[in-house]
N, C-alpha and C positions, 0 to 999 in steps of 0.2 A: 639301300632301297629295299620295301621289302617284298620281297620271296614269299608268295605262298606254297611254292612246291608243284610237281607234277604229280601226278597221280597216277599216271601211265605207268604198267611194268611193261618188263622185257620177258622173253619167254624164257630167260634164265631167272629171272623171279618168279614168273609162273608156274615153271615145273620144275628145275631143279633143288631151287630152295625151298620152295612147298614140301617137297620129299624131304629133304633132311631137316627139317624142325620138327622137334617132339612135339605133338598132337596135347600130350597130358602135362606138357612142364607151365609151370606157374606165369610166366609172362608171355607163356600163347592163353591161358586164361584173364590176365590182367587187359591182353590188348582185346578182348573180343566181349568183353564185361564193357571199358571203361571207355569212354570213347574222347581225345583232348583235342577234339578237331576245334574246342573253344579258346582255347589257346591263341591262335591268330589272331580272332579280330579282337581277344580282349587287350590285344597287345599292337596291336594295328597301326595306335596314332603314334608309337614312339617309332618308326618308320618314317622315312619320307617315302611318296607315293614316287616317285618321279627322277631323282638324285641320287648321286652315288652308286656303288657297284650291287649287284644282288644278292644280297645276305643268304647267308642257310635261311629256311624255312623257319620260323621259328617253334611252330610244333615238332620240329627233328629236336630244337637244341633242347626244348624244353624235356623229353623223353632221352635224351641224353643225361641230362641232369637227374634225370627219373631215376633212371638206370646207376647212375653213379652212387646215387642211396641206395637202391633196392640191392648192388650187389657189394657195397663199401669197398667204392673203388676210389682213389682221388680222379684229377683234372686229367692228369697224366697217363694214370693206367686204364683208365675207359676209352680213350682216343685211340690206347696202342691197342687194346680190346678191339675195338671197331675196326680196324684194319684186317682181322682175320676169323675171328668170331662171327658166322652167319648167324645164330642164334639172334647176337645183338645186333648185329644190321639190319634186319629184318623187323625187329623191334622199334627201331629209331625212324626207319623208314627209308633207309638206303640202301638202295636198286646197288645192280650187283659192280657198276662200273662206276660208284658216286665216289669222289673222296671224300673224305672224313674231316671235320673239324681240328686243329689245335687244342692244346690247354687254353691257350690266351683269348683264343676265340669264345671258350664257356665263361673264362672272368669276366669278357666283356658283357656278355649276355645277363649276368648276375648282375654287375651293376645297373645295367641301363634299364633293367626292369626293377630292382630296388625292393624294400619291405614289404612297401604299399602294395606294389603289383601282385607280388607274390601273395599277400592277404588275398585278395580278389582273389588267385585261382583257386587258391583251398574253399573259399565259399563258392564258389561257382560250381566245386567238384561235392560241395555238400548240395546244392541245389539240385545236382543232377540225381544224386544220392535221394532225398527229399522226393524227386518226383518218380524214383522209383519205389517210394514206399520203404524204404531201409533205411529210415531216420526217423528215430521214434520223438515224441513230444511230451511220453509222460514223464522223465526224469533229465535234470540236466546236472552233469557231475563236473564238478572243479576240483583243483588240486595242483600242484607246482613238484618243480623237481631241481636237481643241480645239476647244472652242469660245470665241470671245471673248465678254467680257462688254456689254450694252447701256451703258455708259456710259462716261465720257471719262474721259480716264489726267491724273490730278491728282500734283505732287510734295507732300511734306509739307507746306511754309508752306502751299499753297493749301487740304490738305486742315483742318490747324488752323484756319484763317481761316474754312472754308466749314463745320467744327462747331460756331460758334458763331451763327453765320448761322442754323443748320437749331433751332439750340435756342432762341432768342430768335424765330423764328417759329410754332414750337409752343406756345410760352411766350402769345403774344401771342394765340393762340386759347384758353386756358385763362385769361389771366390777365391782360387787356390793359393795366389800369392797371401793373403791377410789369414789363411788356416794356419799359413807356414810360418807364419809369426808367432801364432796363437799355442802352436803343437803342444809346449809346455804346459797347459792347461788341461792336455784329456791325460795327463798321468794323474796319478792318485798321490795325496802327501804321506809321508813313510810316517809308519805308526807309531814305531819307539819316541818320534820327538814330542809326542801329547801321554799325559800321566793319563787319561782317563779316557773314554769312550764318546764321552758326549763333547769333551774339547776338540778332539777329533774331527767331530761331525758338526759341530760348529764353523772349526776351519775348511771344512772341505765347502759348507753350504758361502760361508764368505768366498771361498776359490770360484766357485762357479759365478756368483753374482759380480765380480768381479771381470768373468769374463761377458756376462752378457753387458755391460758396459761397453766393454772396448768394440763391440760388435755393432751397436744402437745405430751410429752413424751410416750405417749401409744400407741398402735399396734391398727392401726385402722380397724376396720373392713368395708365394701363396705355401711352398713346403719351408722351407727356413722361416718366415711365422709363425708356421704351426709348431716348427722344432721351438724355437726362442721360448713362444706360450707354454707349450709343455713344462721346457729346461725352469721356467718361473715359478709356475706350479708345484712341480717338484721341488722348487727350491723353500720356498712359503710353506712347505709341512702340512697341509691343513687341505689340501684335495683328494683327500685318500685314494689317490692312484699307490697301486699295488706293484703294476707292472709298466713298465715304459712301452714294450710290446704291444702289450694290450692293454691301451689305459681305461679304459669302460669299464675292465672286469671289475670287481672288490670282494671283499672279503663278507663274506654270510656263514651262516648256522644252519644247517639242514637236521641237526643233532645236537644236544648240548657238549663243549668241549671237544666239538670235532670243527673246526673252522675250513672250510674250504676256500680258494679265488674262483672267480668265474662269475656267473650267471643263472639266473632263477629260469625256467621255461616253465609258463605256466597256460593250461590246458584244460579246453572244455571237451566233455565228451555227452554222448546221449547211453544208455541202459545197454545197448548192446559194442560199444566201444567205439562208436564214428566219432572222429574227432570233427566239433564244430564250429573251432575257434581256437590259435594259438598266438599267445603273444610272448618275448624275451625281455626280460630287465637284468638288471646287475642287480648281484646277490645279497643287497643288503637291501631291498626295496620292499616292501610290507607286500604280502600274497592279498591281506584285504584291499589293496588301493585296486588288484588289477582284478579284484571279481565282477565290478558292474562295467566295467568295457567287453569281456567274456561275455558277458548275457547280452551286451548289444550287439555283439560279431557274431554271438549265433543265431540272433532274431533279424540279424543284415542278411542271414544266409536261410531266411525259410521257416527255423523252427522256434517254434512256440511252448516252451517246456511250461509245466503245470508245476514242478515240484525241484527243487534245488539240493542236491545232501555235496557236503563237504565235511571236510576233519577239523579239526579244534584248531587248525593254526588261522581258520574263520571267524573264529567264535568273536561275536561283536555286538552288542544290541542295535547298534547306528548299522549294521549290515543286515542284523534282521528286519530290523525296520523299512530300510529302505526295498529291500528284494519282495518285501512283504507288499508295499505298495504297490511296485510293480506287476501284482498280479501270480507273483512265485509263491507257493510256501514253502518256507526254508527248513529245511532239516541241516541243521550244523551240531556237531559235535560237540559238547562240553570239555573247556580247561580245566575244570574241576567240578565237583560233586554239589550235587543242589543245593541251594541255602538252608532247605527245611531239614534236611538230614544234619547239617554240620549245626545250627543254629539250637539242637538241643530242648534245652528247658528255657531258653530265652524267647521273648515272645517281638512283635512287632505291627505298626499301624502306618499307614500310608500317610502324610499330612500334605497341606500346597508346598512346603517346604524342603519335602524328603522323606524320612518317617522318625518315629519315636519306638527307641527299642526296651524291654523292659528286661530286668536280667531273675534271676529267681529267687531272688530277697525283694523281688517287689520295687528296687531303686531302677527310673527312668534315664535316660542318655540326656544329657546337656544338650548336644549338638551331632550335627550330622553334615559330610563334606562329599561331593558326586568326585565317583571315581573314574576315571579318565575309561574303563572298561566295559561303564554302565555300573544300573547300584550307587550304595552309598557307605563311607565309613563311618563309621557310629561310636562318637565316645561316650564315656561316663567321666563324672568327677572324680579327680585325684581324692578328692579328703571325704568322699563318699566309701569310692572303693578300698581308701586305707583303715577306715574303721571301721568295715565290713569283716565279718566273724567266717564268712567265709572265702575271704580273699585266696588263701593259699590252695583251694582247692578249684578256683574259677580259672574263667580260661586265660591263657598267655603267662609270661612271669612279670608283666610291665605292672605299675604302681596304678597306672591309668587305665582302665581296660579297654579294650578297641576289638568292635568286630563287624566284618566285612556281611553286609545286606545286600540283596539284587532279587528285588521281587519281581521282576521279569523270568530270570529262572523257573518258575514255578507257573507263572500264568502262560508260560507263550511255548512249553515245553511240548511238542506236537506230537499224536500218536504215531507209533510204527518208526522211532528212531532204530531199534536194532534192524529191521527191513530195511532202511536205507540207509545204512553203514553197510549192508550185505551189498547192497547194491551199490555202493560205492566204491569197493574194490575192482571196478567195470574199468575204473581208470588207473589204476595202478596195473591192471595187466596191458593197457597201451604203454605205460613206461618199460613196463619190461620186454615188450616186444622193443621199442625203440632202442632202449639199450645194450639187450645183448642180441639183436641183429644186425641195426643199421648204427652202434659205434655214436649213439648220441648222448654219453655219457662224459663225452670229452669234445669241446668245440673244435669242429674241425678249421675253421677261420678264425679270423681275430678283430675285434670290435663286435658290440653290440647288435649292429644292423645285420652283420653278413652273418652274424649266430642266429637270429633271428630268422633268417633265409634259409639255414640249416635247416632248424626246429620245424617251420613249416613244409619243407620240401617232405621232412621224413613224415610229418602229421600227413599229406597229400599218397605217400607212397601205404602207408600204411592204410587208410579210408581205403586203398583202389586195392588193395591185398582181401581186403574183408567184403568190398562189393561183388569182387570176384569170385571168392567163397560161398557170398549167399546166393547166388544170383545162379 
């Protein structure tokens, strides 16, 4: 049932702990800046009005969870905090004779409020931000980050071996006489009797499949489903789950040759660093798919940006285009160097077809093919370019020459790129605050949803850190 709280103090709140909180520490500024008294009713209807016993408040639990970011504490250590910590009591909103929550009581609260909900407060907490004028509209900055996953980097044998582990222990909570048949099954087969590696992993992927057979017959329950699904998956090769732990995460590139597991957190911010929209994916998911939900989650929360800069991992004409339409002009960074610099002595003409490129013997391109980037590639004839006098000195060492066109590079190239790459660094200093304050460098939960819960909470604690400052 829900609790909106009393508001009443005691006079042991009113003058004892009014004397010992520090006047000048950063979360008597946070609470007297930011106000989450919207927290209740955006959270209202997943309450019953009527039923059930009286929950905490949930503007306590939410500032509970606040507080577990802002001081990187987990579930555990904030609860044991709250028991002797008047600083944080007082913070949360617990009079001096209230008990304190659980761990389990915060995971409940994470769940039942969910991604969704969690989006809502960071907008609501920019709307409030917005109508105090501390959300600017002339620039809107995008950019992504990694985060790694909380669990351990397994190769395939180990992951086949350790699905059948996870499914014969679920089995055994369900069904313990038919585990006990099964137990044979979560050992692994001895190495020495396979000559090679992949016969190995062949017989262990049959061992397993083998066991999900003898299993089929049984009344599944909603978690032994999801073990079975997985144990299949895993078994089929072809899901790129990385971790059984955390099957969301995956393997991405944040750098060439440096592979990480985990997940992308990718962020919008305005000129002076409010964050106005944050969403999480798995780390092999394109940064361009998630930039026009970004621009809709911060035109859901108030602002109206005029001007767009992001870095080359953007760079897209179908992104230009489209952020163009909507009223943005896009300053995105180039993956490489304009056409008319690399293009030389080579000349070229737009046609309905593509273009027609000319090289500097005066010999014209056959044909032309659209590149998946924007642009187009442009051949010449092999038995042109081969009786050509100066072949050995043209570009490439190929028989055929080929060279890469994109006359949008040059036409849509918009003034003041170096100003807003300067000003693009606005969001790389909320990474680094996130990272080496509040520990979001490394997921503290597992699956996608509850990283995402993460990433937001810290984008929310961080926004009420910078209101506080300006304000």
């Amino acid at each position: 049932m829900l609790n909106r709280g009393n508001p009443q103090q005691s006079f042991v709140d009113l003058e004892i702990l009014s004397r010992m909180i520090p006047s000048d520490h950063p979360l008597v500024a946070i609470h007297k800046s930011v106000d989450f008294s919207f927290v209740t009713n955006a959270v209202a209807d997943l309450y019953s009005a009527t039923e059930g016993r009286p929950s905490y408040p949930p503007e306590v639990l939410f500032r509970v969870l606040f507080l577990e970011i802002w001081a990187n504490l987990s579930d555990v250590q904030v609860c044991r905090e709250l028991q002797y910590n008047l600083l944080y009591r007082w913070f949360c909103g617990f009079r001096f004779d209230d008990p304190v929550p659980d761990s389990s009581t915060l995971v409940v609260f994470r769940k039942r409020l969910g991604e969704e909900r969690f989006k809502e407060l960071l907008r609501l907490t920019v709307e409030k931000a917005k109508m105090k004028g501390l959300v600017s509209d002339k620039w809107l900055i995008v950019d992504g980050t990694k985060i790694e996953a909380d669990a351990a980097i397994r190769n395939n044998l180990e992951l086949v071996r350790e699905s059948r582990k996870r499914l014969l222990k679920q089995l055994a909570k369900e069904a313990p006489e038919k585990a006990a048949e099964l137990k044979e099954y979560g050992e692994p087969l001895n190495d020495s009797n396979y000559a090679t590696r992949d016969e190995l992993l062949a017989a262990e992927v049959a061992r397993g499949r083998e066991l999900l057979q003898k299993i089929d017959e049984l009344d599944d329950s909603p978690r032994l489903a999801a073990e079975k699904d997985l144990t299949s998956k895993m078994l089929s090769g072809s899901c790129g789950i990385a971790s059984l732990s955390d099957p969301d995460a995956r393997w991405g590139f944040k750098r060439k040759m440096k592979p990480f597991l985990g997940y992308k957190a990718h962020i919008s911010c305005d000129e002076n660093g409010i964050v106005t929209a944050a969403r999480v994916e798995a780390a092999n998911e394109s940064e361009i798919e998630q930039l026009e939900s970004l621009v809709e989650e911060a035109k859901d929360a108030g602002v109206e940006p005029v001007r767009l800069a992001a870095d080359k991992g953007y760079d897209s004409d179908r992104v230009r285009k489209r952020i163009g339409k909507s009223g943005i002009r896009p300053y995105i960074a180039r993956r490489s160097k304009p056409t008319a610099k690399r293009l030389g002595e080579f000349t070229y003409k737009a046609t309905a077809d593509g273009v027609i490129a000319t090289c500097p013997c005066g010999v014209s391109s056959t044909n032309a093919s659209p590149h998946k980037k924007g642009g187009f590639i442009v051949y010449w004839s092999e038995r042109d370019c081969t009786r050509c006098v100066n072949r050995d000195a043209c570009i490439g060492n190929r028989t055929r020459k080929v060279l890469y066109i994109n006359p949008s590079l040059e036409t849509r190239r918009p003034r003041g790129m170096k100003a807003a790459m300067k000003i693009r660094k606005a969001i790389e200093r909320v990474f680094g605050e996130a990272k080496k304050w509040h520990r979001m460098e490394r997921a503290r939960y597992r699956s996608r949803a509850r990283v995402a819960i993460q990433v937001i909470l810290t984008m929310i604690v961080l926004n009420a850190k910078k209101l506080a400052r300006q304000l």
